[in-house]
C-alpha angles and dihedrals in degrees: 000000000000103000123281095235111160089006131111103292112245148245104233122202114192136209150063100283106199112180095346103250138183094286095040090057086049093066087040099056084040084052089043089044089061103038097052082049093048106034092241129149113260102235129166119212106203145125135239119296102244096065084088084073078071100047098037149031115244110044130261126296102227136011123248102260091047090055093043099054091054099049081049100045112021088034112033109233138121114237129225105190116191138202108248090216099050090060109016091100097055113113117244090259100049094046076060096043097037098031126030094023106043102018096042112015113232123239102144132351127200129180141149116280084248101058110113128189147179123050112348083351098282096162128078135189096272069056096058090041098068096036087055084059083043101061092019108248118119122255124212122184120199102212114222120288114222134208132196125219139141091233086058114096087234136037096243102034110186096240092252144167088235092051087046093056089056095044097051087044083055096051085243089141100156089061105043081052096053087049095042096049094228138034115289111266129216112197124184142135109259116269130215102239127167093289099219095135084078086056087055098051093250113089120209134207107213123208117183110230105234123251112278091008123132123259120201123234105304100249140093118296127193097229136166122228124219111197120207095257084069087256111140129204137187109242147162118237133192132200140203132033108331087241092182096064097033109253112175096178124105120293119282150162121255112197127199111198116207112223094013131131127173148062115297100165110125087024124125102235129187111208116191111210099224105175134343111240107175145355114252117260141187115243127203100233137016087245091060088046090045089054095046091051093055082055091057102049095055073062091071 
């Protein structure tokens, strides 16, 4: 994004992002609030996705394309996406002056009250706060937003990208999908596999996992499947490394659609995780994997 010089001034949301959960849409709709108040643009500041591989263990939970077409689609802002390393050694105050101020032109800015900024990150949002007076743009800070839930590691668990991660690696879907505001989603262009799911009588459509993204808890998982034509279409979807037949590839999700007839491969899916129903297993023959399959799909 070129800078907004001699145009309207912005609502800015700040933050990483990463798989737009409950407190993340609560900045957006702040930022929204007061663009819509104010008549400002509705921008996000953020980075790839994959600079949480840096800050946390896990990968990231969607990449940054993904992210970015739903803050612009189902949010309604434009995205300036920055490289870390171009701007991790500004100072507080120059990320403020450079940054916010000259490249995006400051209106509002609205982040959580854990967001932190400038060198090491050295600056908080108190931090934020004084430099906003400062330049003359308004601050607003969302505090943190808490769930309950006997699968959190505390009683009160601030609703976070980090707690998510461990959730989804657990299989705890339902609660991933509460935090997250909507079903997990696994986007991915379809991918040519061994196709022996049409030897079997149940075709799949395959989609790779990327590298240093995160994978959900290897299992069976009702889903429903989205195509790009808008069409939508109940389905049954597995994760992980096929250990019955003897894949040795990357990780990946192999989903079954349910009244669907046609040729997908080359084409962009999304996929919406609904309810675990089951870890994945070896069997010891293609028949047995073949029974259990027909299980799972009076399950969807």
């Amino acid at each position: 994004m070129n800078n907004l010089k001699n145009s309207v001034k912005s609502s800015i949301a700040l933050g990483l992002f990463d798989g737009i959960h409950l407190g993340h849409r609560a900045v957006l709709k702040q930022a929204a609030q007061s663009a819509d108040a104010g008549q400002l643009r509705r921008i996000v500041f953020t980075f790839p996705a994959e600079t949480a591989i840096r800050k946390h263990a896990g990968g990231f939970l969607y990449p940054s394309e993904v992210r970015d077409k739903m803050l612009t689609q189902d949010f309604g802002f434009s995205v300036n996406c920055e490289d870390f390393s171009k701007i991790r050694d500004l100072s507080g105050k120059e990320f403020i002056k450079q940054i916010l101020c000259e490249k995006l032109q400051a209106g509002c800015v609205t982040c959580g009250e854990n967001f932190r900024f400038g060198k090491n990150a050295s600056c908080d949002s108190d931090d934020l706060l004084k430099f906003g007076r400062q330049a003359g743009f308004a601050v607003n800070i969302v505090k943190n937003l808490f769930f309950h839930h006997s699968n959190t590691l505390s009683s009160n668990c601030i609703i976070s990208s980090t707690e998510i991660r461990r959730l989804l690696s657990s299989g705890d879907l339902e609660t991933a999908n509460q935090f997250l505001g909507d079903p997990y989603r696994i986007y991915g262009i379809v991918d040519h596999g061994a196709q022996l799911g049409r030897t079997i009588g149940f075709p799949t459509v395959n989609q790779i996992f990327r590298e240093n993204q995160l994978i959900p808890a290897f299992g069976v998982y009702r889903s429903r499947t989205i195509l790009p034509d808008g069409r939508e279409f109940p389905s049954l979807t597995n994760i992980g490394k096929k250990p019955t037949v003897h894949y040795q590839g990357l990780p990946l999700a192999e989903t079954y659609l349910r009244g669907f007839s046609g040729n997908l491969y080359g084409m962009e899916l999304q996929v919406k995780l609904l309810k675990f129903i089951r870890p994945e297993r070896k069997f010891d023959s293609i028949q047995a994997l073949t029974a259990q399959m027909q299980k799972d799909l009076e399950l969807i």
